[in-house]
N, C-alpha and C positions, 0 to 999 in steps of 0.2 A: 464661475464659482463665487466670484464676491458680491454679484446681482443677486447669486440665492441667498446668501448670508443675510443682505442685505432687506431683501423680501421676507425674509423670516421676523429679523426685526421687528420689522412695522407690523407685523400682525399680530407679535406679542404682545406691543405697546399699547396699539387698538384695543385689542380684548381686554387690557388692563383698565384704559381709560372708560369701556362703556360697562366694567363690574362697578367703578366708583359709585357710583349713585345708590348702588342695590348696597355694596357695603357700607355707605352712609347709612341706610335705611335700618340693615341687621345691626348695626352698631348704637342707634338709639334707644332699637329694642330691648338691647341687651344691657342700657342704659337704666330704661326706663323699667328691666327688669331686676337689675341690683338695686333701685332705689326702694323695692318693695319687697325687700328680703330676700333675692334671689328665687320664689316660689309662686307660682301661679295662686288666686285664692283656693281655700277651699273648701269643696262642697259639702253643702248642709247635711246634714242624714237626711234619708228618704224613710221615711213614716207613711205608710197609705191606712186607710181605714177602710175595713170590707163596708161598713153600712156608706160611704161614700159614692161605693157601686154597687147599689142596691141590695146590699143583705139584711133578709128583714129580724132574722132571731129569733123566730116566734114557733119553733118547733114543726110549722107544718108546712109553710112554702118552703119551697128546692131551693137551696141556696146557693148550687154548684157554681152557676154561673158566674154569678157577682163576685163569689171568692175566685174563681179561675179568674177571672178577667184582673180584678187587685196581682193575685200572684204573677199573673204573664206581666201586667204593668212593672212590678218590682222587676222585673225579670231584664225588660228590654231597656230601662233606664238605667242601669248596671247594678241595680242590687239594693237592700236597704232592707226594711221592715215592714212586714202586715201582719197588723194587729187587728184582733176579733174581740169585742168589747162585751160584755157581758150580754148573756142571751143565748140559744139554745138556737142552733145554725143545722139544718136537716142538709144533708148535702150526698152527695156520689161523690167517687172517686176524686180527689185535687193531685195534680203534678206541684211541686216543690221547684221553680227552675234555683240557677246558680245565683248564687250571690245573697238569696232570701232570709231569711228568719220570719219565721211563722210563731208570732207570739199572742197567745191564748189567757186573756187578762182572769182574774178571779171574777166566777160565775158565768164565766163561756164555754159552751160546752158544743165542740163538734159532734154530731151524731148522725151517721151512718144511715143512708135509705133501704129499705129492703128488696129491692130490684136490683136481679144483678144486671141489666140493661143500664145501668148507671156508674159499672166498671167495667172499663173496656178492656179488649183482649191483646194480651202480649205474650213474650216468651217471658215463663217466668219459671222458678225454679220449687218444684215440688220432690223432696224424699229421694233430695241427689239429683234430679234428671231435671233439664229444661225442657217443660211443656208450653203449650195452650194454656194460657189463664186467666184470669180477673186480676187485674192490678189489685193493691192495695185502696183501703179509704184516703190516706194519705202517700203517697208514692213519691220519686224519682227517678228518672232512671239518667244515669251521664251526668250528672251535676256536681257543682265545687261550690263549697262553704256552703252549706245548707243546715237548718238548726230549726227546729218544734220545742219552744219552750212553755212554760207555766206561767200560772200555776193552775190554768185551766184543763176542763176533760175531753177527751176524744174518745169515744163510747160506737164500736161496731154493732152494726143489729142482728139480733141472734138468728133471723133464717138466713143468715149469710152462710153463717158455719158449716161444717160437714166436710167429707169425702169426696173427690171425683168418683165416678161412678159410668158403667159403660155405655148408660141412659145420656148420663151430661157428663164428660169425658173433661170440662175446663177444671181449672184448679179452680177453688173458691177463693175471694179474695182477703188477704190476710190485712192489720188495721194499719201498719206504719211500716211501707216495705220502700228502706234505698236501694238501687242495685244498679251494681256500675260505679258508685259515686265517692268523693275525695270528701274531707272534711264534713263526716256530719256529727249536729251536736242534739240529742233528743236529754232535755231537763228537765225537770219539776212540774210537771204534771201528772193526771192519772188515766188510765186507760182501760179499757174493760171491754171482754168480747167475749162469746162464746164457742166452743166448737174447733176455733180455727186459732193458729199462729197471731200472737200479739205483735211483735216485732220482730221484723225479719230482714235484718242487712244481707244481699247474697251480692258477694265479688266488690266489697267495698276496702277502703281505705280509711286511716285514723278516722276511726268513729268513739267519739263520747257518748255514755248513754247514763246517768246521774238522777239520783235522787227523786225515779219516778215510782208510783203506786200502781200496780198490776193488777187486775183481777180476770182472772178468765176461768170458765168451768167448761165441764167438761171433756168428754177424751178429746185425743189431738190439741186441746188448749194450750200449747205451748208459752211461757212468758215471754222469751228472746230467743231468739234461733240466730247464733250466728253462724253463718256459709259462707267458705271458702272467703272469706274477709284478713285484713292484716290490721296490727297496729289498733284493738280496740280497747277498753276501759267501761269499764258496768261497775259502778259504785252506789254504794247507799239505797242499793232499790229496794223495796219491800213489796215483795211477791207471791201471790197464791195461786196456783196455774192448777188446770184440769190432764195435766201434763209433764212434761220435763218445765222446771221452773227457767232452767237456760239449759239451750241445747249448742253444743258445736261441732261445727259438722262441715264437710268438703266434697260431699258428691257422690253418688254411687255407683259402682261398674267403671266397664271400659269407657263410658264418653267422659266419666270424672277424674277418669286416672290419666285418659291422652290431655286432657286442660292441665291439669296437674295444679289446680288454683288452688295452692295449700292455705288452709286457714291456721297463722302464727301471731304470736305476741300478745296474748291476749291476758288481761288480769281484771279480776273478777276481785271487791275486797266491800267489806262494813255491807253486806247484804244481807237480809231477812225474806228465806225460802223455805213456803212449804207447799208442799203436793198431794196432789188426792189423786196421783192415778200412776205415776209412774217414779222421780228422780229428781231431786233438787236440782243436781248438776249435773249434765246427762253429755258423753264425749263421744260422739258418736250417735244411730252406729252408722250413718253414712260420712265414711273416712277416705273413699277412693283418691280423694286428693292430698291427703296428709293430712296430720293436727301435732302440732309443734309449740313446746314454748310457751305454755299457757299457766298463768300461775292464780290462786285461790287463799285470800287470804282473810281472817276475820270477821266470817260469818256465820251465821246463825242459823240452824234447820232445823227447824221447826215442827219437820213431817215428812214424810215420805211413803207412798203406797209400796214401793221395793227399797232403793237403796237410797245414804244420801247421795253419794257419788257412784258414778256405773258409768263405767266404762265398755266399751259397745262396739262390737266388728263383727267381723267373720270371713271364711275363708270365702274367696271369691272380689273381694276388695282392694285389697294390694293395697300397696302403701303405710304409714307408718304412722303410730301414735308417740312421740315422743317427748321428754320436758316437761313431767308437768309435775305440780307441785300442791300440794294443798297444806294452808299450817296456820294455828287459831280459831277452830273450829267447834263449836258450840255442839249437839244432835242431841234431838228429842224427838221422840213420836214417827222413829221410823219403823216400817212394816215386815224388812227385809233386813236392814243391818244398814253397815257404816261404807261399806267398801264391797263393790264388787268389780270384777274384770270377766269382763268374756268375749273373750278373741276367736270365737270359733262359730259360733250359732247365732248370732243377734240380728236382726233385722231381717226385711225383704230380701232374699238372694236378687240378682240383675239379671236381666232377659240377656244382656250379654256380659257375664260375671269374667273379673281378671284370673286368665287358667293357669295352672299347674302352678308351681313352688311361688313364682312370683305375685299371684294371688294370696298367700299367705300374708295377712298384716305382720310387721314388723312392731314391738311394744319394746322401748328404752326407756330408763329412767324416770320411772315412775316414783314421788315420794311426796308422804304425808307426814306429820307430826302436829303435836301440842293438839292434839283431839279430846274434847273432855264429852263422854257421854253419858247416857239417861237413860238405862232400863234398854241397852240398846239388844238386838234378839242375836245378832249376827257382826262378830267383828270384822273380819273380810271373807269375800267369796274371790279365791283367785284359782279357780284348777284349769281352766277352760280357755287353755292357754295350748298351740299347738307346739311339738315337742320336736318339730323341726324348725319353727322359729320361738327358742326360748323368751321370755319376758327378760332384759337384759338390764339388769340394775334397778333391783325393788328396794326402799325404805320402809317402815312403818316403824317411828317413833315415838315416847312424853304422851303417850294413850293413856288416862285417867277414867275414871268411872264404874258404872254399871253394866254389864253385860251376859247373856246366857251363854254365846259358842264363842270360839275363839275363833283362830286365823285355821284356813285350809288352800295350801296353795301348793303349784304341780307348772312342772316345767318353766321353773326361775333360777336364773342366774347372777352372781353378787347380788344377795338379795343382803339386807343388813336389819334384824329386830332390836329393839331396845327401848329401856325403860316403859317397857308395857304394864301397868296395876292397874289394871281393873279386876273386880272383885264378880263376883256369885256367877263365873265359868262353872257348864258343867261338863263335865267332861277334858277333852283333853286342851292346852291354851293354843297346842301349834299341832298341824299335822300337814304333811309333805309327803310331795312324789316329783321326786328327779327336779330338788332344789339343792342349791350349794351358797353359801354366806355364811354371814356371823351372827351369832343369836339364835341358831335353832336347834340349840342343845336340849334333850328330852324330848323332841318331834315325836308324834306319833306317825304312823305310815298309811298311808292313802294308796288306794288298789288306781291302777291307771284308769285316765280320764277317758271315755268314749272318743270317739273322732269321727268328723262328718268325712261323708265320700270325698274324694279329689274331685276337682274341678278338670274338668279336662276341654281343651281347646273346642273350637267351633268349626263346621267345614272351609270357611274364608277368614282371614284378620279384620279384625275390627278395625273398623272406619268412621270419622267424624261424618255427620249426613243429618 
């Protein structure tokens, strides 16, 4: 017993005696690193320049290359900046990796090839559903800290635009699409396309999207699509879309409802929107996955072919519209009025639509004020509203202006009106059907709203595939 003791000893002694040297060694290091502030130095920023690898800017060579090869470069060195110097960069599709900033000096102008052989095909998300598609002119997909800034243009080429179709089945490629990605920051430049979705975050995280210039024509032109995204911010943008000016949206049917990738937290403020074809601010109508929590504040519209805000579902959808807010609001030059809701009929129905009661959207807490408008034709449109799931907690407040009809709304509940003067209504200011709240004294009565058939189940449960 005291041989082992003993024998134990000496081997702890040993192991001590052959660490000495190595803890001399960490010990100087540690020396030698208090004497230089305790901190490694640190790295420079990373600056690369596209004309470095060969982009020529002359409008008519490809420039795909030389900018992909700059952005992988930023990419694999951990991150930094590539800058695109004035000059007019003809290019296909570029991925964004992590860690980049893509900044676009004054008189650079990315523009878009017209081959779609020059964007490549992924799962991307078209009208709720992931299909077959054309990435974006600018893309990511998986990426953290990523930012396109100005003050330079990113310009899509107009035969990009258009519809799938059963001839060419791909989605067409949209100009600035994240998807998948954490921190993206799109600033101060402008962008312009045709046809097709200008920018389109789908399943992102805190995205910034500040003080860009819009232009796109025609139908489907969308300004901003955000999908199924959380935690986003659109400020100061000045927008004129062939389309919903910003659209929000979370997916359509049952493969958007089993993800359930709600799009929440969203505020929208100091924007200038107008449309030539559909809705400044368009909620909907692909909602399969929720929309929550979205607030609207201090902007200006401009124009609208229907509503400035329309709100957008229908039965077959499921899931719920809830939180949202709009207050500060300027309206001029809309087609259709200030306010609509329709919970019942809007959009594509889904090849596999969410059935019976719980395909019903759920609408909570809906509320507007301090609206001041302009010769507007239509104060709200809300009947279209199913009367098994009430709209549950409407506002409309501090409404000022011009207007020809009033409010027409049908199955709400705690709905609350007030301080509404606007002047040259004709006819009646409120009219209701199986609403209950405050302020709808004098209401005239509305004959009950139509209803689309029930949704009824499929022979099997739907399945992710």
């Amino acid at each position: 017993m005291a041989r082992s003791h003993r024998r134990a000893f000496l081997e702890r002694t040993a192991a001590s005696l052959a660490a000495l040297p190595l803890a001399g060694v960490r010990s100087a290091a540690l020396s030698a690193q208090t004497a230089k502030g305790g901190r490694s130095p640190a790295r420079k920023p990373l600056v690369l320049d596209v004309r470095d690898f060969g982009a020529a800017g002359n409008g008519a060579t490809k420039d795909t290359s030389a900018i992909q090869q700059a952005l992988d470069r930023c990419g694999v060195l951990g991150g930094g900046e590539v800058r695109v110097p004035p000059g007019n960069y003809l290019t296909g599709a570029l991925a964004l990796r992590s860690g980049t900033t893509f900044r676009l000096e004054e008189g650079a102008t990315i523009s878009g090839t017209p081959d779609f052989a020059d964007y490549p095909v992924a799962q991307v998300r078209w009208e709720g559903k992931w299909i077959r598609g054309h990435v974006g002119l600018l893309h990511a997909i998986d990426a953290r800290r990523i930012a396109v800034l100005g003050p330079g243009r990113i310009v899509g080429h107009p035969a990009l635009g258009g519809r799938p179709t059963a001839q060419n089945p791909l989605r067409h490629p949209a100009l600035i699409e994240p998807i998948g990605c954490d921190d993206v920051r799109l600033e101060g430049f402008s962008a312009e396309y045709r046809l097709m979705w200008c920018i389109h975050p789908s399943n992102c995280e805190n995205v910034a999207i500040r003080n860009l210039v819009i232009r796109t024509t025609g139908g489907n032109g969308d300004g901003i699509d955000i999908d199924s995204c959380r935690h986003v911010r659109i400020e100061g943008c000045d927008i004129a879309s062939g389309d919903d000016c910003i659209a929000i949206k979370s997916g359509r049917g049952s493969e958007a409802y089993a993800l359930m990738r709600t799009t929440e937290d969203v505020y929208i403020a100091g924007c200038t929107l107008a449309d030539s074809n559909f809705a400044c601010i368009g909620i909907g109508s692909e909602t399969s996955g929720g929309i929550r929590n979205v607030r609207i504040e201090r902007c200006r519209f401009v124009g609208a072919q229907t509503f400035g805000i329309y709100v957008k579902t229908r039965v077959g959808r499921g899931a719920f519209i809830e939180d949202i807010s709009a207050t500060g609001l300027d309206v001029s030059g809309v087609v259709g009025g200030f306010l609509r809701i329709n919970a019942l009929t809007s959009g594509l129905q889904d090849e596999a639509p969410v059935a019976g009661d719980e395909g019903i959207p759920a609408l909570r807490n809906l509320r507007f004020s301090d609206v001041r408008l302009v010769d507007c034709p239509v104060l709200v449109d809300a009947t279209a509203i199913h009367p098994g799931k009430p709209l549950d907690g409407f506002t409309l407040a501090d409404v000022t202006g011009t207007c020809k009809k009033g409010m027409a709304l049908a199955n709400i509940r705690n709905a609350t009106i007030r301080g509404i003067a606007v002047t040259g209504v004709e006819g009646p200011l409120i009219s209701t059907y199986n609403v209950t709240g405050r302020g709808l004294g004098g209401a005239a009565t509305l004959p009950a709203p139509s209803l689309p058939d029930p949704v009824t189940a499929g022979p099997t449960p739907y399945q992710l595939r």
